[in-house]
MDAnalysis code that builds the backbone (N, CA, C; Angstrom):
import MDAnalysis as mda
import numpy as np

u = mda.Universe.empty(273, n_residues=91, atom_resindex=np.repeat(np.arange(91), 3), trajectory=True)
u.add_TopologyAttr("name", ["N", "CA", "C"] * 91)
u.add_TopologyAttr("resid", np.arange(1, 92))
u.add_TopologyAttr("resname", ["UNK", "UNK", "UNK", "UNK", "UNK", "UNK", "UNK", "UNK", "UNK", "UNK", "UNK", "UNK", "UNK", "UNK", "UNK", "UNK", "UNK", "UNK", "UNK", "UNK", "UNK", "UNK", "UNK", "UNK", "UNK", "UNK", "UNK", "UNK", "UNK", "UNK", "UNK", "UNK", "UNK", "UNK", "UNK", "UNK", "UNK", "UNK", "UNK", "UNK", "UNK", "UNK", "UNK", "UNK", "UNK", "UNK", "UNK", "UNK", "UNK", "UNK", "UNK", "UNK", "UNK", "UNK", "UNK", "UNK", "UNK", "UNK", "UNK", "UNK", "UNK", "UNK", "UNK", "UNK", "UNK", "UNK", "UNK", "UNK", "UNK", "UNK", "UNK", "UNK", "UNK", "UNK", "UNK", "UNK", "UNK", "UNK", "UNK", "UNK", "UNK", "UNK", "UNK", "UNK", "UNK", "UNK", "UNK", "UNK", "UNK", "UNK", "UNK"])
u.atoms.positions = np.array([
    [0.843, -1.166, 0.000],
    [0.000, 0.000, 0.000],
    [0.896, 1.239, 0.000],
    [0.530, 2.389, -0.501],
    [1.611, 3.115, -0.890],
    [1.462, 4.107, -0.044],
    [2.617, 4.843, 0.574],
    [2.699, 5.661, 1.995],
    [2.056, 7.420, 1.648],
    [2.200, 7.715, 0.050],
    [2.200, 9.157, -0.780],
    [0.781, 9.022, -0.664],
    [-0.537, 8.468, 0.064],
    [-1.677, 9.194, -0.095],
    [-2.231, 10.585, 0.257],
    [-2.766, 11.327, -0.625],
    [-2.537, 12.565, -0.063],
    [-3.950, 12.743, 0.729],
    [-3.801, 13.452, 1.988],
    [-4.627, 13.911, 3.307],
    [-5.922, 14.515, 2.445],
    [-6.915, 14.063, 3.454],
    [-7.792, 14.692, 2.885],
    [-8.082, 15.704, 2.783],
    [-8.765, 16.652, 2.132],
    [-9.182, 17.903, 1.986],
    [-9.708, 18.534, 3.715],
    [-9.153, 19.776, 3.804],
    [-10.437, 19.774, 5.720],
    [-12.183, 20.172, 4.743],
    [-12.947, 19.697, 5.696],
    [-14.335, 20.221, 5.943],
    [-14.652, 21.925, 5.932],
    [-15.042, 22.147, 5.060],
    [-15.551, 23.907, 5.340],
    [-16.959, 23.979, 5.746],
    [-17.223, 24.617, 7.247],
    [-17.682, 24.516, 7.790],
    [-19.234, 24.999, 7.278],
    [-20.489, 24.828, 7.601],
    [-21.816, 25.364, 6.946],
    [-21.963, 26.993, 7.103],
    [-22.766, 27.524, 6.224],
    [-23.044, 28.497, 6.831],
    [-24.182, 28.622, 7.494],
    [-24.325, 29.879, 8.097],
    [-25.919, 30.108, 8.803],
    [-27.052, 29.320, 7.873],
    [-26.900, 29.927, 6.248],
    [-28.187, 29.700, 5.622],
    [-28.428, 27.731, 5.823],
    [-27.095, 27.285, 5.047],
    [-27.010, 26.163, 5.114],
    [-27.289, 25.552, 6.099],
    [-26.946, 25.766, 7.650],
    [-27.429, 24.997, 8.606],
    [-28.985, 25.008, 8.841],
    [-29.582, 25.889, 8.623],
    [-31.071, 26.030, 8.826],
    [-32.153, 25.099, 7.615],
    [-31.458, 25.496, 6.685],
    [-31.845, 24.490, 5.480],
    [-31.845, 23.238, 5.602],
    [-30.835, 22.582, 6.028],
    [-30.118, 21.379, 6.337],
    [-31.205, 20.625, 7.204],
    [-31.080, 21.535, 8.543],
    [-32.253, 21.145, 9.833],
    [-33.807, 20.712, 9.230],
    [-34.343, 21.975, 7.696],
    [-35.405, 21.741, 7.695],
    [-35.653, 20.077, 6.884],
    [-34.439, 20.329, 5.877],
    [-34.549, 19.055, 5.048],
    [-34.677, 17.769, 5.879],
    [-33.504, 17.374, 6.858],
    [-33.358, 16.506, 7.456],
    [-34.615, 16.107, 8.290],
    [-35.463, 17.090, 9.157],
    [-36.275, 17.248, 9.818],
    [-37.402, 16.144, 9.403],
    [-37.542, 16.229, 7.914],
    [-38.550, 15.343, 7.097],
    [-38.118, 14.297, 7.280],
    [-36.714, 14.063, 6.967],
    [-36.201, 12.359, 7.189],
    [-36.301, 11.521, 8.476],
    [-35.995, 12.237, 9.351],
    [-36.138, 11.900, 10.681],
    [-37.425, 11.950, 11.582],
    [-38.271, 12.564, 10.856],
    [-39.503, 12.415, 11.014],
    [-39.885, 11.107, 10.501],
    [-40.016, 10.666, 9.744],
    [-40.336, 9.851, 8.799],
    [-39.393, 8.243, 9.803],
    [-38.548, 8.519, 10.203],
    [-38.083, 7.542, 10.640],
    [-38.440, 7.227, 11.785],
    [-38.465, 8.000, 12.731],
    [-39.218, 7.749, 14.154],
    [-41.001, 7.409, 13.648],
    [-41.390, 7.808, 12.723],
    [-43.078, 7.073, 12.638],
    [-42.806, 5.659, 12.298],
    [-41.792, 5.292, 11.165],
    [-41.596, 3.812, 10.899],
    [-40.948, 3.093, 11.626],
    [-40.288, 3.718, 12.367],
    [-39.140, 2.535, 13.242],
    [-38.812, 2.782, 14.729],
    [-39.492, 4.478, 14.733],
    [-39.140, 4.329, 16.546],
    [-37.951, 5.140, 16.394],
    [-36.862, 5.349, 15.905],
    [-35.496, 5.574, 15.942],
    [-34.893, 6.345, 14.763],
    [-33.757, 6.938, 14.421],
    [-33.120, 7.399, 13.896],
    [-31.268, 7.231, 13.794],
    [-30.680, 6.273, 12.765],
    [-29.360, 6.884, 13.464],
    [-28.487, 7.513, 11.726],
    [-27.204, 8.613, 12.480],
    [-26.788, 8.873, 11.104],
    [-25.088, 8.724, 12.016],
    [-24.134, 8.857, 10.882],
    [-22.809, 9.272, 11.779],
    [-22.575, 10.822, 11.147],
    [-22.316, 11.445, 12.583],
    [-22.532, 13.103, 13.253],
    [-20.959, 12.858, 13.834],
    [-19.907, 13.009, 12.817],
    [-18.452, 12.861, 13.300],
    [-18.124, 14.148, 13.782],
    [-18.443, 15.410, 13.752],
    [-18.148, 16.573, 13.581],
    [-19.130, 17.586, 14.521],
    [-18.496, 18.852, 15.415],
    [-19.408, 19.292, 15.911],
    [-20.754, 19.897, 15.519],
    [-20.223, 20.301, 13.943],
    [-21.003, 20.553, 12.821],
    [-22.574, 20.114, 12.754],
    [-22.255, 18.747, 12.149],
    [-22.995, 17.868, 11.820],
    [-23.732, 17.485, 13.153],
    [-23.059, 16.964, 14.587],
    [-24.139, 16.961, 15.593],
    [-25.289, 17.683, 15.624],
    [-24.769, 19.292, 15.747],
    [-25.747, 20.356, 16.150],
    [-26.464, 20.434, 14.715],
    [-25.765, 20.208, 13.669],
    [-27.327, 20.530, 12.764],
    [-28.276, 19.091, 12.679],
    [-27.946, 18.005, 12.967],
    [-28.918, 16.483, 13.525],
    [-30.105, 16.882, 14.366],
    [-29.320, 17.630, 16.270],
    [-30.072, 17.919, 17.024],
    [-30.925, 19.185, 16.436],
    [-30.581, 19.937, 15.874],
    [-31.550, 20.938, 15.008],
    [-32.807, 19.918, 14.297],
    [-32.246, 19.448, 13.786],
    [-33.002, 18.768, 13.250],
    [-34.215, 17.702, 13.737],
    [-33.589, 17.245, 14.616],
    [-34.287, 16.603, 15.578],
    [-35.498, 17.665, 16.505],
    [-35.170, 17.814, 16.748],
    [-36.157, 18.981, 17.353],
    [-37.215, 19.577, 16.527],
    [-36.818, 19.617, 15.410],
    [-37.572, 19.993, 14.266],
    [-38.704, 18.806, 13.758],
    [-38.716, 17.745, 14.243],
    [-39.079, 16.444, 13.700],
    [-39.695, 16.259, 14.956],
    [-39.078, 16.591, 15.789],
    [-40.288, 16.327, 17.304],
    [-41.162, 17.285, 17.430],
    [-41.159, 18.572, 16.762],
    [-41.949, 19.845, 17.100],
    [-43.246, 19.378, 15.698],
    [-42.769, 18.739, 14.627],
    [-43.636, 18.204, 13.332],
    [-45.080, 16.971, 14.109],
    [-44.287, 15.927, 15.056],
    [-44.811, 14.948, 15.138],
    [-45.523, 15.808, 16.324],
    [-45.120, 16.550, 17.183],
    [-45.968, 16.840, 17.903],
    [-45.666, 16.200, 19.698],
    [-43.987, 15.696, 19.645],
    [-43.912, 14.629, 20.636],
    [-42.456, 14.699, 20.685],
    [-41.962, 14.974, 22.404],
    [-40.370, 15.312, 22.511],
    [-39.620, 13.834, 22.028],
    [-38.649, 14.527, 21.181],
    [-37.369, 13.668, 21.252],
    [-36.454, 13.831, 21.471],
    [-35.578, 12.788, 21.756],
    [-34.241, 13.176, 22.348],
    [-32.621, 12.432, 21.311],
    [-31.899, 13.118, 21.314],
    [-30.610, 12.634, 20.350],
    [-29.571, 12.217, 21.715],
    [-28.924, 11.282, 21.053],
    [-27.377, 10.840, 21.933],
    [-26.446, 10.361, 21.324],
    [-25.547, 11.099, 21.401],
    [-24.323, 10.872, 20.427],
    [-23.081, 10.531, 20.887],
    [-22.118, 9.563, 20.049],
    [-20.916, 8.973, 20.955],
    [-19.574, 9.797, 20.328],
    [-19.837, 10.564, 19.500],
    [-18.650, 11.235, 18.819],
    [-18.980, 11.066, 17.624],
    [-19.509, 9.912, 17.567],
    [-19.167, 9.134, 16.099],
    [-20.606, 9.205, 15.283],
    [-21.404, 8.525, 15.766],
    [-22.839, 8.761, 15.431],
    [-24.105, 9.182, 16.859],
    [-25.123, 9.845, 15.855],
    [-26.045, 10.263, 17.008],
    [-27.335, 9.461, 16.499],
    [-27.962, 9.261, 17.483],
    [-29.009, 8.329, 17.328],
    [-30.516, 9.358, 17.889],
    [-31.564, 9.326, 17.217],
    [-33.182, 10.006, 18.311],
    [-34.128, 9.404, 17.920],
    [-34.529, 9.442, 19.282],
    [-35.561, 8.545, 19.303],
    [-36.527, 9.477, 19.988],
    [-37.470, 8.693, 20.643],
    [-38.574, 9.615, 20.770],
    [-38.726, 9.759, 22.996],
    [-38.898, 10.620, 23.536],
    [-37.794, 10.790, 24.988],
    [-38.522, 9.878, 25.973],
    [-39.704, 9.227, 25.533],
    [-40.583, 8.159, 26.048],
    [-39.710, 7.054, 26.510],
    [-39.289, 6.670, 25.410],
    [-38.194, 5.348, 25.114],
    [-37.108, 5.135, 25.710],
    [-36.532, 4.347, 26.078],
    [-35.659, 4.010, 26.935],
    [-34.423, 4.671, 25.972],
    [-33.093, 4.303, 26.935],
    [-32.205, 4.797, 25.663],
    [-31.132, 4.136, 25.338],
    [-31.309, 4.541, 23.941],
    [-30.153, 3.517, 23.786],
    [-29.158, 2.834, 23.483],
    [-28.578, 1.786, 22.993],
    [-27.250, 1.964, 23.405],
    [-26.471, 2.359, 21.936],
    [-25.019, 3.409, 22.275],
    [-24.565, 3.269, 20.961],
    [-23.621, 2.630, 21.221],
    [-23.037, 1.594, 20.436],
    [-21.590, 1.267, 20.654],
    [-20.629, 1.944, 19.531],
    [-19.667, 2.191, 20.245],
    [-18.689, 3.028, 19.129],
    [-17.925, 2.057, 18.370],
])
């Protein structure tokens, strides 16, 4: 395997507009997933990406009408709905 791979590019971070956008889009998905399955998970590697999930999440609990809650290990964040027990991520 050859040692010259070159590093990845860094992440440029969202902007305002983008994070709000992001929240609303996602909001639908994660909606949609807690009616079919109870749960949600994505990997949220980045502080970034957490806070626009939990944006999102919130956004999807304020839709359904019913608190949810996110928990994240670094790596991925998982929400479910705050009824529910919680649960486990393994990293």
């Amino acid at each position: 395997m050859p040692l010259d791979i070159p590093p990845s590019r860094p992440r440029t971070p969202l902007t305002p507009d983008e994070k709000v956008r992001g929240a609303m889009a996602f909001a639908e998905l994660i909606a949609e997933h807690l009616r079919t399955s109870g749960r949600f998970r994505v990997t949220a590697d980045t502080p970034d990406t957490v806070e626009l999930f939990q944006a999102a999440a919130r956004r999807a609990g304020d839709a359904l009408q019913r608190p949810v809650v996110s928990y994240s290990n670094g790596k991925d964040i998982i929400v479910t709905f705050a009824d529910q027990a919680a649960p486990v991520i393994e990293p």
